[in-house]
N, CA, C and O of each residue as an XYZ file, in Angstrom:
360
protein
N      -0.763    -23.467     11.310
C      -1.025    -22.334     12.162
C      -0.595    -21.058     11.448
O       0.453    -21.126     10.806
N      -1.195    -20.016     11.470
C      -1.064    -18.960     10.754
C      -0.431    -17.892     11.808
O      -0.611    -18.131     13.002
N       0.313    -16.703     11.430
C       1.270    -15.855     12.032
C       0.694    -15.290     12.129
O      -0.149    -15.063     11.262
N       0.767    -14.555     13.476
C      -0.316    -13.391     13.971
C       0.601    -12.327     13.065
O       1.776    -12.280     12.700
N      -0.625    -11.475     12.900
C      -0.491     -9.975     12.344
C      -0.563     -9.015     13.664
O      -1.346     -9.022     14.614
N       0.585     -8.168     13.347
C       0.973     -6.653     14.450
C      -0.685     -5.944     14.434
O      -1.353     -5.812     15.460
N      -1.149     -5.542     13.053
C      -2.187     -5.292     12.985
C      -3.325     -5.374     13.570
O      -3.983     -4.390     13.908
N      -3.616     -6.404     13.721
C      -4.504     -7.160     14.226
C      -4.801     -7.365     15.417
O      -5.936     -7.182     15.856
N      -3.587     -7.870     16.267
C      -3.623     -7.889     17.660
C      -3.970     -6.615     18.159
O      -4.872     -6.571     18.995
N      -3.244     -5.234     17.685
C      -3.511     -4.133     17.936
C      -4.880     -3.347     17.614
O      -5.390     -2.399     18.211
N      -5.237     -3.936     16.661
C      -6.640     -3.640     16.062
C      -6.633     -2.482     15.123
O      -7.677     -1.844     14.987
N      -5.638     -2.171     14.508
C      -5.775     -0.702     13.622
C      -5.089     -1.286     12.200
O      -4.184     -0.703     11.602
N      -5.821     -2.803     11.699
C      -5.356     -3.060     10.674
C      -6.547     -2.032      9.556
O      -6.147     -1.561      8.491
N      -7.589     -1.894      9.920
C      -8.794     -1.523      9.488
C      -8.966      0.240      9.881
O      -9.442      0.782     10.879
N      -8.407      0.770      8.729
C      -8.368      2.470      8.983
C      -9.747      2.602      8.862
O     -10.431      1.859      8.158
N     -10.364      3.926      9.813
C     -11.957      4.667      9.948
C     -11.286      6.038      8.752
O     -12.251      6.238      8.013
N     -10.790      6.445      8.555
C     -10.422      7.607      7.728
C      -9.561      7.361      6.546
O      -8.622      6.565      6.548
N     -10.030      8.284      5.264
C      -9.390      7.626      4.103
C      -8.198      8.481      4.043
O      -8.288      9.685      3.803
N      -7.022      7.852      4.268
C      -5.795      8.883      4.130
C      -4.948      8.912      3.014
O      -4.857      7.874      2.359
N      -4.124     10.187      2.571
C      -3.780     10.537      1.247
C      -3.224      9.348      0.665
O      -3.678      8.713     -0.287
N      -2.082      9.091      1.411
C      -0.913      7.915      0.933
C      -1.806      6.762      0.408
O      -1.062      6.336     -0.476
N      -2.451      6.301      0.382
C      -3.294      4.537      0.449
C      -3.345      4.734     -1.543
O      -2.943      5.667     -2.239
N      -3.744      3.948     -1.776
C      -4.177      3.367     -3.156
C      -4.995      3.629     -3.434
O      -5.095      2.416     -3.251
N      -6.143      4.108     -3.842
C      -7.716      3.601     -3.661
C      -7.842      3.227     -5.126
O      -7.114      3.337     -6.113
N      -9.428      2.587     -4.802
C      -9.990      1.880     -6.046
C     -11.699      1.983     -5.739
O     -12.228      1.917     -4.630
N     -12.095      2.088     -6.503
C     -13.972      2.705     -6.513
C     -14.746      1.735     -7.518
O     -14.748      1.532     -8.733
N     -15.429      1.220     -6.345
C     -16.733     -0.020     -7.188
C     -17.873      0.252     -6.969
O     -17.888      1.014     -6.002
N     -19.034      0.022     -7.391
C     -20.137      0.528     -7.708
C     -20.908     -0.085     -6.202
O     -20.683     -1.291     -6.309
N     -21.426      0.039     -5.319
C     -21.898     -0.072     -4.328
C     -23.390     -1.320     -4.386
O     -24.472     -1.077     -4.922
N     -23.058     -2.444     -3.772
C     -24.149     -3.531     -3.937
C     -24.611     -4.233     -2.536
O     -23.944     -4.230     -1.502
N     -25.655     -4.723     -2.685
C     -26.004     -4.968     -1.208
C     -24.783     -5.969     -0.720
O     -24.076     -6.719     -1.392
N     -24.799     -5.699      0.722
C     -23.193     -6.260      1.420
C     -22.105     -6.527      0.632
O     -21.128     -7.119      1.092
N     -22.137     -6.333      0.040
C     -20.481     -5.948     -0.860
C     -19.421     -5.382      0.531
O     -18.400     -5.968      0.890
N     -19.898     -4.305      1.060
C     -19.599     -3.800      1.948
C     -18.137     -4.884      2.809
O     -16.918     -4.725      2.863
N     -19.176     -6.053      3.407
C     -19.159     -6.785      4.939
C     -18.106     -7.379      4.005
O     -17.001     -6.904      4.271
N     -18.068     -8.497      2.729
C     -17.707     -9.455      1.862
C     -16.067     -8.991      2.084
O     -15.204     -9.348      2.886
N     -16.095     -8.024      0.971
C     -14.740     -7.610      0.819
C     -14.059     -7.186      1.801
O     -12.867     -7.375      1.559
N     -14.261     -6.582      3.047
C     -13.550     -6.636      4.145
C     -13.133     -7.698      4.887
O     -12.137     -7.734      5.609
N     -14.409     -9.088      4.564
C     -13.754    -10.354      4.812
C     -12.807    -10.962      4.166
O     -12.136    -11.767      4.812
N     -12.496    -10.751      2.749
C     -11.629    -11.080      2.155
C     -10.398    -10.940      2.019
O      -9.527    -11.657      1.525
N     -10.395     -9.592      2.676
C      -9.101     -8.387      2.599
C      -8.566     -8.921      3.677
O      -7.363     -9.179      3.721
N      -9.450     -9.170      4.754
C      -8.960     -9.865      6.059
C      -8.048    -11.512      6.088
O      -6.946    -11.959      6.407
N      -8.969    -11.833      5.693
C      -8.379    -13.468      5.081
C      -7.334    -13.542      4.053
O      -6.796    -14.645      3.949
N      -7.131    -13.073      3.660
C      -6.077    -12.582      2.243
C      -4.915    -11.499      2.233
O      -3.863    -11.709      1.629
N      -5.126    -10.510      2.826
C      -3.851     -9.873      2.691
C      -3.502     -9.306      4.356
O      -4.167     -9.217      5.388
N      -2.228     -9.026      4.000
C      -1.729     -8.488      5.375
C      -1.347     -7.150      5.720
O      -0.809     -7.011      6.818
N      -1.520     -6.110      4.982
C      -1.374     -4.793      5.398
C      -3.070     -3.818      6.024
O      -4.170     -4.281      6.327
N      -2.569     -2.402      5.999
C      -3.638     -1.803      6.782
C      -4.693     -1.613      5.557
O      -4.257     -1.931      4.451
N      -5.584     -1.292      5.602
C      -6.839     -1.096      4.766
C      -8.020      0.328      5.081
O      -8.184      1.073      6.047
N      -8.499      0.242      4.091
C      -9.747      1.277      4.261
C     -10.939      1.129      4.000
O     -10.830      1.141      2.774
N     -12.133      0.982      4.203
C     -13.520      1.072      2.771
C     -14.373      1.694      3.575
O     -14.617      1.582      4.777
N     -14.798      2.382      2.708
C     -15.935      3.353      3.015
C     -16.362      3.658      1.898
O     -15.606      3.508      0.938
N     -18.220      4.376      1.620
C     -18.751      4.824      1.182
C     -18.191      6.357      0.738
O     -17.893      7.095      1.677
N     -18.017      6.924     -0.746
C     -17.755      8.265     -1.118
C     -18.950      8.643     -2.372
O     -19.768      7.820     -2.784
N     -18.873      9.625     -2.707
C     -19.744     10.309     -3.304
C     -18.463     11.017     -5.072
O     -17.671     11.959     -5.054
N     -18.745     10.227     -6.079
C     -18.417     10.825     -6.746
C     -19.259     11.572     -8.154
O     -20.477     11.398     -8.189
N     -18.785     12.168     -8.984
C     -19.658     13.059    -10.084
C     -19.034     11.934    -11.726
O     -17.841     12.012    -12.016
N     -19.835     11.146    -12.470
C     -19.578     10.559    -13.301
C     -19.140     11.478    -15.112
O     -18.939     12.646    -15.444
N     -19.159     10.611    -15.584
C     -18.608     11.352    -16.906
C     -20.346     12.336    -17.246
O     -20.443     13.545    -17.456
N     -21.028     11.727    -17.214
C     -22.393     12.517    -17.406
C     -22.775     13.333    -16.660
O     -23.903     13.810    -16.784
N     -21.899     13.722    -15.649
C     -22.239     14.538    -14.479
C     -23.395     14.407    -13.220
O     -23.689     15.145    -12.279
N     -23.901     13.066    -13.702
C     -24.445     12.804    -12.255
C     -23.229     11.933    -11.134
O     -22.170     11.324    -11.290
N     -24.148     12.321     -9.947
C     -23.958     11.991     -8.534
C     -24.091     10.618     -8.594
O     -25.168     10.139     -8.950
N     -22.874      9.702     -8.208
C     -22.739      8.219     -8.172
C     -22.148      7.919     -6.775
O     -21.093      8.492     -6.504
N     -22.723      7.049     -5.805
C     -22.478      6.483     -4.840
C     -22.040      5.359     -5.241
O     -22.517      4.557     -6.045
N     -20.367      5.329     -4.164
C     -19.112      4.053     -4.621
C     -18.645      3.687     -3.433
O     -18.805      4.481     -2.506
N     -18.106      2.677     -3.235
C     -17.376      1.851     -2.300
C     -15.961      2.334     -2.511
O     -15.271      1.916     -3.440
N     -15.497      3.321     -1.532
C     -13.794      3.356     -2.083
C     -13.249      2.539     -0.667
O     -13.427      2.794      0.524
N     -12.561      1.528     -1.307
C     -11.512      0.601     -1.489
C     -10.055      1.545     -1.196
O      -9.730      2.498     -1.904
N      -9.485      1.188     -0.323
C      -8.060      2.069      0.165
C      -6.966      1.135      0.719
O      -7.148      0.680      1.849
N      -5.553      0.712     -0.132
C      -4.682      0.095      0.630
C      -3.030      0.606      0.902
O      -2.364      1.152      0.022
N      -2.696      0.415      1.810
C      -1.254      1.241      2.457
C      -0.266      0.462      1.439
O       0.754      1.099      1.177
N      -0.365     -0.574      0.931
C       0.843     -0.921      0.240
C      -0.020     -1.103     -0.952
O      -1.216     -1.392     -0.945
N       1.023     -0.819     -2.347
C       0.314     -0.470     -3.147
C      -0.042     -1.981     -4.105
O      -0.961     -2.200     -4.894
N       1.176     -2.920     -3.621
C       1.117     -3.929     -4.456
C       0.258     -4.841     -4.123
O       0.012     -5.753     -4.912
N      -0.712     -4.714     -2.174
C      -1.574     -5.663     -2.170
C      -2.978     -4.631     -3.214
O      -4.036     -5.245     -3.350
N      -2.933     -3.653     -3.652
C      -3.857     -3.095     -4.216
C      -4.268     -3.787     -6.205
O      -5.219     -3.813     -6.987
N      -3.085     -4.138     -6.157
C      -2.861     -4.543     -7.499
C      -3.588     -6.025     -6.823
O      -4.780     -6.262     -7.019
N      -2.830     -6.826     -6.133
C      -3.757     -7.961     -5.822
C      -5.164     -7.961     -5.855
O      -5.798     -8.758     -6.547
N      -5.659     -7.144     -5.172
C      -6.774     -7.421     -4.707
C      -7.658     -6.923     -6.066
O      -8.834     -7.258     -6.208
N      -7.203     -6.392     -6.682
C      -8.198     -5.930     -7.972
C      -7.835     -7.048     -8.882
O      -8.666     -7.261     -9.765
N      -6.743     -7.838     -8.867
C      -7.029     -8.979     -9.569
C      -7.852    -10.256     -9.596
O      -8.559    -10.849    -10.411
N      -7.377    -10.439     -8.135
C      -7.813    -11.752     -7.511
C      -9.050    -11.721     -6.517
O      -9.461    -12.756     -5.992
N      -9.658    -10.395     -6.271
C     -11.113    -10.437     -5.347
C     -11.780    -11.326     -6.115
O     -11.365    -11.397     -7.271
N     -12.597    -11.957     -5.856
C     -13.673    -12.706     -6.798
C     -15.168    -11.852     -6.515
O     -16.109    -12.062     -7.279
N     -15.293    -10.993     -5.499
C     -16.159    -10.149     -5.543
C     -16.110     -9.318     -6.722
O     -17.014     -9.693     -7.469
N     -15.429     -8.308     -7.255
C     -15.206     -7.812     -8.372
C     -15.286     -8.382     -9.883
O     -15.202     -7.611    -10.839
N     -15.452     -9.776    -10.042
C     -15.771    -10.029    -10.822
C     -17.174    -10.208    -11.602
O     -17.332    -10.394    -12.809
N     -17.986    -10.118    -10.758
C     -19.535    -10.159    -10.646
C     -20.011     -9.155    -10.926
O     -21.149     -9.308    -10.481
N     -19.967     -7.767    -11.544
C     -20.471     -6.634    -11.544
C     -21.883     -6.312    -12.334
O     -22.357     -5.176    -12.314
């Protein structure tokens, strides 16, 4: 049996706004990538989270649409860029 999360029950494990403090990390945007990694993040780690769509400017100066990736503790951030298996597929 697995330990309920504070999070969870409450429902604000999953932040709508990307806030300063979090980690972030930016992957190239693929069909449902989206849904995946929020399942994973869910099943796998236990702090609050973020993902949303951002708009950044690349080394060539075009306009690149990214998945930013946002976590409140910094060390599940290091996890999850190791061990997603989504991220390995690029």
């Amino acid at each position: 049996m697995k330990k309920p999360n504070h999070y969870d029950f409450f429902n604000i494990r999953r932040q709508s706004v990307a806030v300063p403090h979090f980690e972030y990390v930016n992957i190239p945007v693929r069909y449902n990538i989206e849904q995946s990694i929020s399942k994973w993040i869910t099943t796998n780690l236990k702090g609050r989270f973020y993902i949303g769509k951002s708009v950044l400017v690349n080394n060539h100066g075009d306009i690149d649409t990214v998945l930013k990736i946002g976590f409140e503790d910094h060390k599940e951030c290091s996890y999850f860029t190791l061990a997603c298996p989504h991220l390995k597929y690029n």
